[in-house]
C-alpha positions as CSV (number, residue, x, y, z in Angstrom):
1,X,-25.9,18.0,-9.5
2,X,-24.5,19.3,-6.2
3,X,-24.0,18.6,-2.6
4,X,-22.5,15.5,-2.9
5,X,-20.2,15.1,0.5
6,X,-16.2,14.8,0.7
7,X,-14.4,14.6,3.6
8,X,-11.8,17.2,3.9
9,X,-8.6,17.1,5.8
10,X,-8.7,21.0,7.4
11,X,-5.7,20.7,10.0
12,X,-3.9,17.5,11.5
13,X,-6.4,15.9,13.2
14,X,-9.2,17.5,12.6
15,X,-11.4,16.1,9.5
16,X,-14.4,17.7,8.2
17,X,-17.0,16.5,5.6
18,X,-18.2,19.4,3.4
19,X,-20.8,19.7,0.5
20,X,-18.7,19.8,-3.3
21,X,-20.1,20.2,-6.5
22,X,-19.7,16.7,-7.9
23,X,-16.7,16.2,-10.5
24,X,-17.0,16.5,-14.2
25,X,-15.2,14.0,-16.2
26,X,-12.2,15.5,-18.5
27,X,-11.2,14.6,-21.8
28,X,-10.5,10.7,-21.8
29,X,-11.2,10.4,-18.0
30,X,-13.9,9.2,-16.0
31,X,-15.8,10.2,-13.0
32,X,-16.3,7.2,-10.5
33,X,-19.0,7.1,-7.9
34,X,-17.3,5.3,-4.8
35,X,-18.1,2.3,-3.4
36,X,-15.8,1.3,-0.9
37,X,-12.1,3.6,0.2
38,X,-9.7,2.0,2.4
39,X,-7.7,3.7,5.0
40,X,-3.8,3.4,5.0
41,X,-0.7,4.6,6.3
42,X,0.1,7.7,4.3
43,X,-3.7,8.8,5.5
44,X,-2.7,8.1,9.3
45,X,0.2,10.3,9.4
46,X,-0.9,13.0,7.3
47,X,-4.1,12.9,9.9
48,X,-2.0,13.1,12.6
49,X,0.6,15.6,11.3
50,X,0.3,16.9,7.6
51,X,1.9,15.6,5.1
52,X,4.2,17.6,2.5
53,X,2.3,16.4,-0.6
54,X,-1.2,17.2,1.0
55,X,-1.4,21.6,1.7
56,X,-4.3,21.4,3.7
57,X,-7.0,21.6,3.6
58,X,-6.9,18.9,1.4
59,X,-9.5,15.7,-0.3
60,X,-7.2,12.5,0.9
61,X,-7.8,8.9,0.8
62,X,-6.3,7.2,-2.3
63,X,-7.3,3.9,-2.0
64,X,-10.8,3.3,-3.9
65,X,-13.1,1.1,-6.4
66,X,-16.8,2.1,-7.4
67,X,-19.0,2.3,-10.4
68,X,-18.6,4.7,-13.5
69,X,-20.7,7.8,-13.5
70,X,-19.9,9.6,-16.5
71,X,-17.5,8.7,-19.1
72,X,-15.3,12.3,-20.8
73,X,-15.0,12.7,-24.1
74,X,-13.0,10.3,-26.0
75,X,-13.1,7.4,-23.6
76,X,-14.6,3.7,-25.4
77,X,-12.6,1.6,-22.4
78,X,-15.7,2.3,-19.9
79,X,-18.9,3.2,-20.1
80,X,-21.2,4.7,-17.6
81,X,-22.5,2.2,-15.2
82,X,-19.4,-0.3,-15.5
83,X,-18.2,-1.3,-11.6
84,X,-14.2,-0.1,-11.7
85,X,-10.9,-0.7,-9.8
86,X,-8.4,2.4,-9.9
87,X,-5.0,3.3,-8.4
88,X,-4.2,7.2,-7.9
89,X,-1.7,7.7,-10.3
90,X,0.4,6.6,-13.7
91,X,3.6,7.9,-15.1
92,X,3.7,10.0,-18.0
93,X,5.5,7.3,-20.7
94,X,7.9,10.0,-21.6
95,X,10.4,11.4,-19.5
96,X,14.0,9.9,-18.9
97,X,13.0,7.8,-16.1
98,X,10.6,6.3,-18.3
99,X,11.9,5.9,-20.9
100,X,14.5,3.5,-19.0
101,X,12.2,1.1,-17.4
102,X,11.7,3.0,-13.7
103,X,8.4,4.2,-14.4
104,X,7.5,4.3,-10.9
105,X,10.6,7.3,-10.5
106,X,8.3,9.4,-13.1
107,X,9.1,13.1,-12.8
108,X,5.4,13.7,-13.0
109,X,4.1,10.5,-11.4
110,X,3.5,12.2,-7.6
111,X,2.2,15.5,-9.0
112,X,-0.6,14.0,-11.3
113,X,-1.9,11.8,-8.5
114,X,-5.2,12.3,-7.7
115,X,-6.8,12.4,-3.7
116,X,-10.1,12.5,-2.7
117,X,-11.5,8.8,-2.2
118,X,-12.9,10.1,0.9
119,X,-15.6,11.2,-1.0
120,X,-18.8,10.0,-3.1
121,X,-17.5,10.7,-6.4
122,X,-14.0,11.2,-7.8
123,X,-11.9,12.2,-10.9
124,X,-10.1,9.5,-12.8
125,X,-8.2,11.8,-15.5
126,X,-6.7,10.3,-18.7
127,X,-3.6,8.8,-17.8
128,X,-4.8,6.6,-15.4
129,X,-7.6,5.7,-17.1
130,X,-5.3,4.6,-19.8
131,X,-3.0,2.5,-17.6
132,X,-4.1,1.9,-14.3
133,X,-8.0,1.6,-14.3
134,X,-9.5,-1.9,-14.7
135,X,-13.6,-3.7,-15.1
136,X,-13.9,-5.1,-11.5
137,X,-15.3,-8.8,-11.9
138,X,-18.8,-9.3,-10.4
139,X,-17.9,-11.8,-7.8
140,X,-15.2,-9.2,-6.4
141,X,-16.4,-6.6,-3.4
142,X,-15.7,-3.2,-4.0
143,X,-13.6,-3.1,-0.5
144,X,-11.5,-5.9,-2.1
145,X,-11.3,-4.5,-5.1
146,X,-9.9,-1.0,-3.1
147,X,-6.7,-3.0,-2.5
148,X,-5.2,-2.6,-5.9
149,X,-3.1,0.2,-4.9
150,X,-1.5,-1.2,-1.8
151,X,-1.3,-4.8,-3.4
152,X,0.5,-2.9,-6.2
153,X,2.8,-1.2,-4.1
154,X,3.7,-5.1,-2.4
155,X,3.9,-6.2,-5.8
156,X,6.6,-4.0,-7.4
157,X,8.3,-4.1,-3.5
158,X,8.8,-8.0,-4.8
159,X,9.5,-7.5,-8.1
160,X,12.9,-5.1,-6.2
161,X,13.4,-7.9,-4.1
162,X,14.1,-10.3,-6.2
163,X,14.3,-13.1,-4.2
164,X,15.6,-15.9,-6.4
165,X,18.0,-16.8,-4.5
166,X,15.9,-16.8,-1.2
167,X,14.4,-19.6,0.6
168,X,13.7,-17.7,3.7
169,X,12.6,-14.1,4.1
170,X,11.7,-12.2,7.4
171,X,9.0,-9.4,7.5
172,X,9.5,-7.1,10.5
173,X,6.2,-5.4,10.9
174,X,2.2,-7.0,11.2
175,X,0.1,-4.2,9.7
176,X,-1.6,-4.4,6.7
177,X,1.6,-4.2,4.3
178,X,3.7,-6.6,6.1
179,X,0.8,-9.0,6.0
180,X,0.4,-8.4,2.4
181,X,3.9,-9.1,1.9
182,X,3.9,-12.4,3.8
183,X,0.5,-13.7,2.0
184,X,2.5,-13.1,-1.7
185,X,5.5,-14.5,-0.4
186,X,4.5,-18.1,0.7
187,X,2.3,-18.2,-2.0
188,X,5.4,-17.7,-4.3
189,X,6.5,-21.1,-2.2
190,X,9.1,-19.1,0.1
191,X,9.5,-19.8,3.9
192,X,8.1,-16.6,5.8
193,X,9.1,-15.5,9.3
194,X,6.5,-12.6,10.3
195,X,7.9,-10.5,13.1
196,X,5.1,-8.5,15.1
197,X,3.7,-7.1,18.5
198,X,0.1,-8.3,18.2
199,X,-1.2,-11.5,18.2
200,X,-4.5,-11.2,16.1
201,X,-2.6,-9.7,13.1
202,X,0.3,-12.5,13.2
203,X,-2.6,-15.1,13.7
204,X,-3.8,-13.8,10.0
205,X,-0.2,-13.6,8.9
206,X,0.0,-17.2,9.7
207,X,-3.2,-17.8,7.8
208,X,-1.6,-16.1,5.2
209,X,1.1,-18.9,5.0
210,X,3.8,-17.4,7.5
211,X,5.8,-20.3,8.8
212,X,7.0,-18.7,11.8
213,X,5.2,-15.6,13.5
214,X,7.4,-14.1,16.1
215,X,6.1,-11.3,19.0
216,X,8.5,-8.8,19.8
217,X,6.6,-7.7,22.9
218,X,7.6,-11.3,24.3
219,X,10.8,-12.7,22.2
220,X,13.7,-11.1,21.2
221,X,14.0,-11.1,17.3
222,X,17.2,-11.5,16.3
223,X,17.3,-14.6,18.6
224,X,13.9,-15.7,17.2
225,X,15.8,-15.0,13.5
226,X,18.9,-16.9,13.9
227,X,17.2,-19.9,15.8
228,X,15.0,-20.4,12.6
229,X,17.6,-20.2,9.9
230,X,20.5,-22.4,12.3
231,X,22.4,-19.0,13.3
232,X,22.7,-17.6,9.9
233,X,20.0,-14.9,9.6
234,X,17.4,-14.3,6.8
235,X,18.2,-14.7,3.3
236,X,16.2,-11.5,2.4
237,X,14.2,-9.2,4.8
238,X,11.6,-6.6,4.5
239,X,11.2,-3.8,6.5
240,X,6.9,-2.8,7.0
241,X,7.3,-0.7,10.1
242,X,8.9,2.4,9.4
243,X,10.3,2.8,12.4
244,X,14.7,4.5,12.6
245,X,15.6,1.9,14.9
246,X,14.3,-1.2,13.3
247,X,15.9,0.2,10.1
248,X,19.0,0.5,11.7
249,X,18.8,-3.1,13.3
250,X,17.3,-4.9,10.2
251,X,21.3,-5.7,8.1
252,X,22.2,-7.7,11.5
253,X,19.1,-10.0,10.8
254,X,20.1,-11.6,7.8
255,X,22.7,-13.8,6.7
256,X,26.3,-12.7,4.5
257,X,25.1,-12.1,0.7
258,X,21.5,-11.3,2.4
259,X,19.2,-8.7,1.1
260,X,17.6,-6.2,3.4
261,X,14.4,-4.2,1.5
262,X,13.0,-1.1,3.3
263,X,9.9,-0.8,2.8
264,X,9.0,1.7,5.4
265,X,9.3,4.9,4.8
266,X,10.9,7.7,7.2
267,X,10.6,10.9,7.0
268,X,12.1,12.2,4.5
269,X,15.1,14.4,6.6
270,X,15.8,10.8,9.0
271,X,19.7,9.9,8.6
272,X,20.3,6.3,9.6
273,X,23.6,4.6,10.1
274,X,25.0,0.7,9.8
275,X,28.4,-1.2,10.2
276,X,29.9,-0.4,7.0
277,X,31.4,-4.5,7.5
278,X,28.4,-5.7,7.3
279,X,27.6,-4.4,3.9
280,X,31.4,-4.5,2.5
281,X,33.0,-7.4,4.3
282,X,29.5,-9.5,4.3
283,X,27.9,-8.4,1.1
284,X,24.8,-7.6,2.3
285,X,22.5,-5.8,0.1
286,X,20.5,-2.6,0.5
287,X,17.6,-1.6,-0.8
288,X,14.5,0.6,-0.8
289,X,11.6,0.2,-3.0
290,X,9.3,3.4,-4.0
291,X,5.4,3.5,-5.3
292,X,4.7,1.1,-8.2
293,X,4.5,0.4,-12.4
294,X,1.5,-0.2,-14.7
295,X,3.7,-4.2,-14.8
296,X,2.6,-4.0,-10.7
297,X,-0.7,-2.6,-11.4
298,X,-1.3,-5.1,-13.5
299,X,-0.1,-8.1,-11.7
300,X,-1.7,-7.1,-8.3
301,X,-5.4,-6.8,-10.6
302,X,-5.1,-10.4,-11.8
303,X,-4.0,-11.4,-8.0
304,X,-7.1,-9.8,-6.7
305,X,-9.7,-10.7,-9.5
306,X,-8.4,-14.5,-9.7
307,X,-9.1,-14.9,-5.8
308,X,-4.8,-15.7,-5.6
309,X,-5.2,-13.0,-2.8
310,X,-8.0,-12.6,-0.2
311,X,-7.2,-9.2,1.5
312,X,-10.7,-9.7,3.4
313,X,-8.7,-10.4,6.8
314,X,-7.3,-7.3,6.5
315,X,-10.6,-4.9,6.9
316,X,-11.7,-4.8,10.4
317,X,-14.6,-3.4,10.2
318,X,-16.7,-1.2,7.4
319,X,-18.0,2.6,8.0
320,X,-20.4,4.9,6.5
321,X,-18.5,8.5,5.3
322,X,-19.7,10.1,8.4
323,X,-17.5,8.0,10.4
324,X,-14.5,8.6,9.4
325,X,-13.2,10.6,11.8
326,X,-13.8,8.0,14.3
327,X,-12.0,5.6,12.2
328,X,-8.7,8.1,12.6
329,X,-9.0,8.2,16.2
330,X,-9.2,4.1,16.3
331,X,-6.3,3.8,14.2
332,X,-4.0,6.2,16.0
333,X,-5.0,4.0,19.0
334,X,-3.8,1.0,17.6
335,X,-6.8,-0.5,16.7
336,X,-7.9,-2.3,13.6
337,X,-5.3,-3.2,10.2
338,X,-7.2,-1.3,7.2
339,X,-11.0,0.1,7.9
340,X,-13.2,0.3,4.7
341,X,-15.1,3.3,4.3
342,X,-18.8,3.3,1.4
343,X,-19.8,6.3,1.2
């Protein structure tokens, strides 16, 4: 069969949906017919300005669940018909990073990621079938279902953090990952300050469980900080903005012996500088958690098909695949937290 549509990424900001032949399954993998593909981040700023992972023109849009269409050869975990929930990649099991617990470091795990959710089919090849592919329950919607890879990516972001020794952790940043992170966190029983600039997200991070929801626009935050935590500063903080200057301002926002995760990316050639007393003199803790593991994977599927996670908040509205370019220009204007596109 052909003419099935994909939306193609030709040049920043300019998306087209094009006619494709419609994806055989390979050996051990599985061709899915999507339901429901979330926008993120990664698919904003590559929209905007490329991205060095995505030559264009390039399929994008990684976040996806749908219903098996065809099963390759050697595949008994699925079968044709069965309604699926998939992240975009897997390590290999092999190489040295592997093979020492940091699967989510895999030399191979960013280029056998597949891209293309945008689309009404997509390729699932064997290695993330194996790992990372899951039965959606009934009672699940696909769009919810779609947030296995972010939640995943929140999920391993914790399992870095490690906040046992935390009672208080700030998240600087309301869009859909900082929210994520602030729903896991109080449900893990921790106090949760959510710093923001809009007042409908931190309303949902507060229905998430976030004790205290600060707006930058109208308080300052390291004021806001200290106040809650009687001058001392956070015990751990997570950076969801990905912004130089909040990473640079984020180690005076929590306390001595504190922990401060960045989340956020930068571009990749960004230098940023601290005072070197903080982190000597005051022990405070860097770090910087990347992608995910199949232990992630895992944990952010039973979060989502117990119902311990809603991420229904965080869709603001749903789309047809001819309206995705819209959906680029609303996001780059600020509007909405994660749009759900059903092709």
């Amino acid at each position: 069969m052909s003419g099935v549509k994909a939306a193609i990424l030709v040049e920043p900001r300019r998306i087209e949906l094009r006619e494709a032949q419609t994806p055989q399954p390979s050996s051990g993998g599985i061709v899915v017919r999507v339901r429901a593909a979330l926008t993120d981040g990664t698919d904003l700023k590559a929209w905007r300005r490329g991205h060095p992972q995505m030559p264009m023109p390039t399929p994008f849009g990684h976040e996806f669940s749908g219903d098996v269409a065809a099963v390759g050869e050697g595949v008994s975990k699925f079968a044709a018909g069965d309604a699926v929930m998939s992240v975009h990649s897997a390590p290999c099991g092999e190489c040295f990073w592997c093979r020492h617990s940091q699967e989510e470091l895999c030399e191979s795990v960013m280029s056998t990621k597949i891209l293309g959710a945008y689309a009404e089919y997509i390729e699932v090849p064997r290695h993330i079938v194996e790992r990372n592919c899951f039965i959606k329950p009934a009672d699940l919607p696909y769009a919810s279902a779609a947030f296995l890879e972010p939640l995943a990516c929140v999920v391993h972001s914790l399992d870095v953090l490690n906040a046992q020794t935390a009672s208080t952790v700030a998240i600087l940043g309301d869009g859909g990952f900082g929210l994520m992170h602030a729903a896991l966190l109080a449900n893990a029983g921790l106090r949760v300050l959510l710093v923001g600039r809009r007042e409908e997200r931190l309303a949902i991070g507060e229905r998430f469980g976030a004790a205290l929801a600060i707006n930058a626009r109208e308080n300052g935050v390291r004021e806001g900080i200290l106040s809650a935590t009687q001058g001392r500063g956070a015990d751990a903080l997570v950076e969801c903005t990905g912004q130089q200057e909040v990473w640079e301002s984020a180690p005076d926002l929590v306390r001595r012996g504190g922990t401060v995760s960045f989340f956020g990316g930068l571009p990749s050639s960004t230098r940023v500088s601290f005072l070197a007393a903080r982190m000597h003199y005051d022990e405070v803790r860097l770090i910087s958690p990347f992608h995910f593991t199949p232990r992630a994977v895992r944990h952010a599927y039973e979060l989502l098909a117990g119902g311990s996670f809603d991420p229904q908040p965080l869709i603001t509205a749903t789309v047809g695949l001819a309206g995705i370019e819209d959906v680029f220009l609303r996001l780059d204007s600020g509007e909405g937290i994660k749009f759900a596109v059903e092709p």
